[in-house]
PLY file of the C-alpha trace (Angstrom):
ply
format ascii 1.0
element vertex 69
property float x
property float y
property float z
element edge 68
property int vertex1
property int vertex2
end_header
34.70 17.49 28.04
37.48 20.19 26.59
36.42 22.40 29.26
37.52 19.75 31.80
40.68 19.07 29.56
41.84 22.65 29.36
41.05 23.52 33.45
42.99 20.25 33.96
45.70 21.60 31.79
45.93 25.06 33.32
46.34 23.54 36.92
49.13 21.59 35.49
50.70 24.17 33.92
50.28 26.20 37.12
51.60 23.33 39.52
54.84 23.46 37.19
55.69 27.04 37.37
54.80 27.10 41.58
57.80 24.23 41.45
59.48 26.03 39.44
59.69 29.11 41.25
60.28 27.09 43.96
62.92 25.18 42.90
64.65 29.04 41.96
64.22 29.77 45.84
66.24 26.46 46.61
69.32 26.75 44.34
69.08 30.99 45.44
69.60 29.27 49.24
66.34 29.37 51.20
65.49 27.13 53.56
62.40 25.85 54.44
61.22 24.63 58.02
58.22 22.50 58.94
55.92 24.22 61.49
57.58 22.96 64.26
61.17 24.49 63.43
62.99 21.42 62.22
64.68 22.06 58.78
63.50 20.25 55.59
66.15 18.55 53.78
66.58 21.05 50.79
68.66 18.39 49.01
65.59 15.90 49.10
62.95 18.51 48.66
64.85 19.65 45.43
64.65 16.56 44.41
61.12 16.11 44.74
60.12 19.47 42.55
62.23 18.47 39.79
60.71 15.14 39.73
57.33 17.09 40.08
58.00 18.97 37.19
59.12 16.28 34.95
55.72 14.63 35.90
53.55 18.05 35.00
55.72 18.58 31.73
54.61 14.48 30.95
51.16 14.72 31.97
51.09 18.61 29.96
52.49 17.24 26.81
49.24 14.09 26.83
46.74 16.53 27.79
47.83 18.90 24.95
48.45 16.09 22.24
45.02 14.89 23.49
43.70 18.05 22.92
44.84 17.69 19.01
43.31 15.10 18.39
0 1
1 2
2 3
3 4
4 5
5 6
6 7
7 8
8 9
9 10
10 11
11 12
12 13
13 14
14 15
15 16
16 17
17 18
18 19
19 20
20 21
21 22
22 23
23 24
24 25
25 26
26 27
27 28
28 29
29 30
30 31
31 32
32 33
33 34
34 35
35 36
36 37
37 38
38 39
39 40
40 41
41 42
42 43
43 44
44 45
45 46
46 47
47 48
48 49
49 50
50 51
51 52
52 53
53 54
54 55
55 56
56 57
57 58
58 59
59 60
60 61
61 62
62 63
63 64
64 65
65 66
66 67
67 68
Protein backbone atom coordinates (compact mmCIF):
# COMPACT_ATOMS: atom_id res chain seq x y z
CA UNK A 1 0.00 0.00 0.00
CA UNK A 2 3.10 2.71 0.45
CA UNK A 3 4.16 1.74 -2.88
CA UNK A 4 0.79 2.95 -4.24
CA UNK A 5 1.03 6.03 -1.79
CA UNK A 6 4.46 7.16 -2.88
CA UNK A 7 3.76 6.52 -7.03
CA UNK A 8 0.56 8.49 -6.25
CA UNK A 9 2.67 11.12 -4.62
CA UNK A 10 5.32 11.38 -7.31
CA UNK A 11 2.60 11.94 -10.09
CA UNK A 12 1.37 14.68 -7.95
CA UNK A 13 4.37 16.18 -7.38
CA UNK A 14 5.08 15.86 -11.12
CA UNK A 15 1.55 17.30 -12.26
CA UNK A 16 2.59 20.45 -10.03
CA UNK A 17 5.87 21.27 -11.47
CA UNK A 18 4.37 20.55 -15.45
CA UNK A 19 1.81 23.56 -14.17
CA UNK A 20 4.24 25.15 -12.91
CA UNK A 21 6.46 25.41 -15.71
CA UNK A 22 3.59 26.11 -17.47
CA UNK A 23 2.25 28.72 -15.69
CA UNK A 24 6.22 30.40 -16.17
CA UNK A 25 5.47 30.11 -20.07
CA UNK A 26 2.15 32.17 -19.50
CA UNK A 27 3.30 35.16 -17.39
CA UNK A 28 6.85 34.94 -19.98
CA UNK A 29 3.86 35.62 -22.87
CA UNK A 30 3.17 32.43 -24.83
CA UNK A 31 0.21 31.69 -26.24
CA UNK A 32 -1.37 28.64 -26.69
CA UNK A 33 -3.83 27.60 -29.61
CA UNK A 34 -6.21 24.65 -29.78
CA UNK A 35 -5.58 22.45 -32.85
CA UNK A 36 -7.74 24.22 -34.91
CA UNK A 37 -5.95 27.76 -34.58
CA UNK A 38 -8.32 29.55 -32.27
CA UNK A 39 -6.43 31.10 -29.25
CA UNK A 40 -6.98 29.81 -25.67
CA UNK A 41 -7.84 32.40 -23.27
CA UNK A 42 -4.41 32.70 -21.39
CA UNK A 43 -6.19 34.73 -18.69
CA UNK A 44 -8.60 31.68 -17.97
CA UNK A 45 -6.06 29.01 -18.60
CA UNK A 46 -3.78 30.78 -15.95
CA UNK A 47 -6.29 30.55 -13.87
CA UNK A 48 -6.89 27.04 -14.13
CA UNK A 49 -2.98 25.95 -13.37
CA UNK A 50 -2.87 27.95 -10.36
CA UNK A 51 -5.97 26.45 -9.14
CA UNK A 52 -4.35 23.07 -10.29
CA UNK A 53 -1.52 23.62 -8.28
CA UNK A 54 -3.19 24.67 -5.17
CA UNK A 55 -5.14 21.32 -5.56
CA UNK A 56 -1.66 19.10 -6.05
CA UNK A 57 0.07 21.14 -3.13
CA UNK A 58 -3.48 20.02 -0.93
CA UNK A 59 -3.70 16.61 -2.08
CA UNK A 60 0.65 16.44 -1.65
CA UNK A 61 0.57 17.73 1.83
CA UNK A 62 -2.44 14.50 2.86
CA UNK A 63 -0.57 12.03 0.98
CA UNK A 64 2.70 13.00 2.79
CA UNK A 65 1.08 13.52 6.36
CA UNK A 66 -0.55 10.15 5.53
CA UNK A 67 2.57 8.79 4.85
CA UNK A 68 3.69 9.79 8.66
CA UNK A 69 1.48 8.25 10.13
Amino acid sequence: MALDKDSELERFKATRVTALYRLDLIEKGAQLTYEDGTPVDMASEKQRLKDQVVDMDRRIARLEAAGEA
